[in-house]
C-alpha positions as CSV (number, residue, x, y, z in Angstrom):
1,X,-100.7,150.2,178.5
2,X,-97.9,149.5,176.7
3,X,-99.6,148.8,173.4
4,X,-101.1,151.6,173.0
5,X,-98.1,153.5,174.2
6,X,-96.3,151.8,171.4
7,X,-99.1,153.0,169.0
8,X,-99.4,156.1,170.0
9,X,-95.3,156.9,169.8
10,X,-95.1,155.1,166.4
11,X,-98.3,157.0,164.8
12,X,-97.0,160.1,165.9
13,X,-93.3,159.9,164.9
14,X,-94.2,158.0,161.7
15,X,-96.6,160.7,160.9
16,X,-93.9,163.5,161.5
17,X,-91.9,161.5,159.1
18,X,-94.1,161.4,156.3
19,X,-94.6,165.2,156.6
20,X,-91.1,165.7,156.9
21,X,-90.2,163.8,154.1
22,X,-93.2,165.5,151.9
23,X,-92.0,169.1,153.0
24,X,-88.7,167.9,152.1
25,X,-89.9,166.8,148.4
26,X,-91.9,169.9,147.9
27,X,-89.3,172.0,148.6
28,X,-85.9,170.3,147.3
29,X,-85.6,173.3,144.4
30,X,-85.4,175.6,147.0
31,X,-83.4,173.2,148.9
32,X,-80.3,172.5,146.2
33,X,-80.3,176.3,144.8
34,X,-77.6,176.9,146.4
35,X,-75.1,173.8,145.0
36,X,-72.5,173.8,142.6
37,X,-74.9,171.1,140.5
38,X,-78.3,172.3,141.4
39,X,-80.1,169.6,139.0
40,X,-77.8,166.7,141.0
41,X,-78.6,168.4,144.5
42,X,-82.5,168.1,143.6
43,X,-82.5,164.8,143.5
44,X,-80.3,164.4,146.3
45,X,-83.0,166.0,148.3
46,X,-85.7,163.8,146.6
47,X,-83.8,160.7,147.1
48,X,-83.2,161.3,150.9
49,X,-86.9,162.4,151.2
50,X,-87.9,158.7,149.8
51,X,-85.4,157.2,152.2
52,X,-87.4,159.4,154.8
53,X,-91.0,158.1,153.5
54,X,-89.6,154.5,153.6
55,X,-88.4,154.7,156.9
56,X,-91.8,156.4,158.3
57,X,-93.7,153.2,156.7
58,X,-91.2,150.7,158.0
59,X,-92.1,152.4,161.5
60,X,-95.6,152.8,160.6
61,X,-96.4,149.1,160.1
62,X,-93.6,147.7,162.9
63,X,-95.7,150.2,165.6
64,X,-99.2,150.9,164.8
65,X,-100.4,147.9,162.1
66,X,-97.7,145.9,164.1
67,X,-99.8,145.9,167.6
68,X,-103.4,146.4,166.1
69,X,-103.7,143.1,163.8
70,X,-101.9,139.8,163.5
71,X,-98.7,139.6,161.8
72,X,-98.4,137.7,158.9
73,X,-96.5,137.1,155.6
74,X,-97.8,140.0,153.9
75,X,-96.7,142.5,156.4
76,X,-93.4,141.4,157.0
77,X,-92.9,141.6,152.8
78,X,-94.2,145.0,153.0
79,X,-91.6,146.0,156.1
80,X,-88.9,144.2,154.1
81,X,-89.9,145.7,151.0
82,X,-89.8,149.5,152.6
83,X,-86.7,148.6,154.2
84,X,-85.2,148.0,151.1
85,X,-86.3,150.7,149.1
86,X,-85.6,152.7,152.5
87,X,-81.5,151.6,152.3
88,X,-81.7,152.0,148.2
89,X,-82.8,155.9,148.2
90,X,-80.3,156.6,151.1
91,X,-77.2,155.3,148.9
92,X,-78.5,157.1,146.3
93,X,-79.5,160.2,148.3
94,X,-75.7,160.1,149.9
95,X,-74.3,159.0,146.7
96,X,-76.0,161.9,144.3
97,X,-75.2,164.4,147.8
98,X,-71.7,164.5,147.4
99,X,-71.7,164.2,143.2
100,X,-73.3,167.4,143.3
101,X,-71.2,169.4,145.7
């Protein structure tokens, strides 16, 4: 029961995640109009939806690939490696956020 609990709260909110972040990406133009350095403000936006995307997979694999198969080198890499690139675009998301206010 509580597997598939897990699964089923992971897929969903890891799914939400990736469509947040893809909404997000789609529509950062419309997003940083409205900044003193739109160009900056876009990739602000496009940065933070990266961090977004990261953070879904990182969940994605923990939850769902996690509790269906057997953990192994390969997947912790991978959850490392989206963690990383997860905490990467979210300094650069902050950092490019307040250079273009």
């Amino acid at each position: 029961m509580r597997n598939g609990l897990t699964i089923s709260i992971g897929g969903t909110v890891g799914v939400a995640m990736m469509v947040a972040a893809l909404w997000s990406w789609q529509g950062a133009l419309r997003l940083s109009a409205a900044a003193t350095r739109p160009e900056i403000e876009l990739w602000a936006v496009r940065s933070g939806a990266i961090a977004l995307a990261a953070l879904a997979q990182m969940i994605l694999l923990t939850c769902v690939v996690g509790y269906l198969y057997r953990r192994g080198f390969l997947s912790e890499l991978l959850r490392i490696a989206a963690g990383l690139v997860g905490g990467v675009a979210l300094v650069s998301a902050v950092a490019l956020g307040l250079a273009g206010h």
